[in-house]
Phi, psi and omega in degrees: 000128178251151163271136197285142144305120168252150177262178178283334194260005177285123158260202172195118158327130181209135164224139187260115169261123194240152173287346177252321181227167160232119193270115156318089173232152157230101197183211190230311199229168168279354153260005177261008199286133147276141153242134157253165153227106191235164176324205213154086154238228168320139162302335186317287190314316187282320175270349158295324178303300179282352159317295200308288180332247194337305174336276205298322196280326171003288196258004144311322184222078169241079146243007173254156167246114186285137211239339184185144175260141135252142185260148178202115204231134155309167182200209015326175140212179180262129170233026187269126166268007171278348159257160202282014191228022179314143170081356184272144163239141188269245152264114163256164152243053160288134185306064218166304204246036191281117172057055182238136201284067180288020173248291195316307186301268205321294160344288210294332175293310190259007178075028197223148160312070199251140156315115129272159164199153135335145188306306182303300186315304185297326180270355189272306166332284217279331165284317146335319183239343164247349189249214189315348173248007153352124166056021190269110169241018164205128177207181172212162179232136186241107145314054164318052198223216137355328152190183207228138152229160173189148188259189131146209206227135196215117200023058190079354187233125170311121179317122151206184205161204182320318173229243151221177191305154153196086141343291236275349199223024143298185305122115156205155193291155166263115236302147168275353176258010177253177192303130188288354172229031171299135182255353202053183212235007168248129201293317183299273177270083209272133167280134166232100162110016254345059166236187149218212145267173094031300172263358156237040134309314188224336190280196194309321207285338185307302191313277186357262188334297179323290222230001159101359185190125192319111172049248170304347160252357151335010183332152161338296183255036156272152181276355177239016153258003137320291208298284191316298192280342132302017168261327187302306187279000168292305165350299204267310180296310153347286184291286180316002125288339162309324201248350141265349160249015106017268217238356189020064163320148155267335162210154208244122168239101182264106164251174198110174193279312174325331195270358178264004168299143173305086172110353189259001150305272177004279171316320182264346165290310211288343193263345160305302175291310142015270190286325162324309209040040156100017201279322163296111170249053174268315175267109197226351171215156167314324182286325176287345144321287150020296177264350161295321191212104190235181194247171159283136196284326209263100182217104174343067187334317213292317187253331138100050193253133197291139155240357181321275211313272186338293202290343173261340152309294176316306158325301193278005174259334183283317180246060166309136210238152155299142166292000000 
């Protein structure tokens, strides 16, 4: 990746694109960022809505020049840059946004370059250069929500390959405390033979689908929530040990709305170490597990809204990478 010259009046533009929402930034660092949030409706609505963003701040301050976007996108996407869908998502199933060209639409609109990557890659950035993976040249970033994706960075350089990573689509058995004929919530990978994928195992729409109710109303005095969440973090340790003898990440960094339940980081380091059985001995005690397998640092307080993904765009509008 080479890095752009910046001028003093130069800034640089970023968006983390989500199926529900897109958060919209302008700035250098995480204490100088304007954010907007706008919706995830129609590709038309949404990207005028983000032209219209970027537009305005312009034309408010103009002397500053925004110099370049970076994107961090639900996808698929195409990221060969040698094909004519470079920057396109691909078949998603977001409802809509299936083979639509969002890097291309922008570029040609606001007249600047852009950088994509995946939402996970992009927030695996954005921990790289202000958070938990600080001075790091192999991690992985893990996405816990609604469904699970993951990046991340393998000797300094961003996953990529045949496609991108798709974590969330590992094999993993299906738990013996769980429904024994649960088919799971991924459309793709159907449990067969008691196996499944990963996201459609453990993630938010899996939970749904299980127990009747999203996550976050999983409560206390409900009765199957032992059960559900200690099943969730048997799941989630499933795939992060997989993925650490993979890929032997130096930090496992788990983000997401799942991940904001009470113990339950905790619970998959101790079920991780578990399944290790003493065989890494770089991890050799619980604190270092601790230290190992982490929440993401760059996260609004006030509001407690994720800045990983917005923020490694913007890294990827700053290091525009070569062909």
């Amino acid at each position: 990746m080479v890095r752009l010259q910046k001028s003093p009046n130069e800034i640089y533009s970023g968006i983390e694109a989500g199926g529900t929402k897109f958060i919209c930034a302008v700035g250098t660092n995480p204490q100088d960022l304007i954010i907007k949030r706008i919706e995830t409706t129609t590709p038309q609505k949404t990207i005028e809505e983000v032209i219209k963003f970027f537009k305005s701040y312009t034309n408010i301050d103009a002397k500053k020049r925004i110099a370049s976007l970076g994107i961090a996108s639900f996808g698929p996407l195409d990221l060969n840059k040698k094909s004519p869908k470079h920057g396109y998502i691909t078949k998603t199933p977001k409802p809509g946004w299936s083979n639509v060209n969002l890097a291309g639409k922008l570029s040609d609109a606001l007249g600047i370059p852009v950088a994509i990557d995946t939402d996970v890659n992009g927030a695996a950035l954005g921990e790289q250069e202000w958070g938990v993976a600080k001075g790091l040249d192999t991690f992985i970033y893990i996405t816990l929500g609604t469904g699970i994706g993951g990046g991340g960075v393998i000797n300094g350089g961003l996953m990529h390959g045949l496609v991108h990573p798709e974590m969330g689509h590992i094999r993993i058995p299906l738990d013996k405390d769980d429904i024994q004929d649960f088919k799971g919530s991924c459309r793709f990978h159907k449990c067969v033979a008691g196996y499944g994928c990963w996201e459609g195992l453990a993630s938010g729409k899996a939970m749904q689908l299980r127990w009747g109710k999203p996550p976050e109303k999983i409560l206390k005095n409900d009765k199957d929530y032992h059960r559900a969440w200690e099943l969730e973090a048997n799941y989630i340790a499933l795939g992060v040990y997989n993925l650490i003898c993979t890929l032997s990440p130096q930090r496992i960094i788990l983000g997401g709305g799942i991940m904001g339940h009470p113990g339950l980081l905790e619970k998959v380091q101790g079920k991780v170490e578990k399944l290790l059985g003493g065989y890494i001995s770089a991890l050799d005690s619980p604190v270092k597990f601790r230290r190992y397998i982490v929440r993401p640092a760059l996260v609004n307080k006030k509001s407690d809204v994720a800045l990983s993904g917005v923020l490694g765009a913007i890294v990827l509008a700053k290091c525009m990478r070569n062909d």
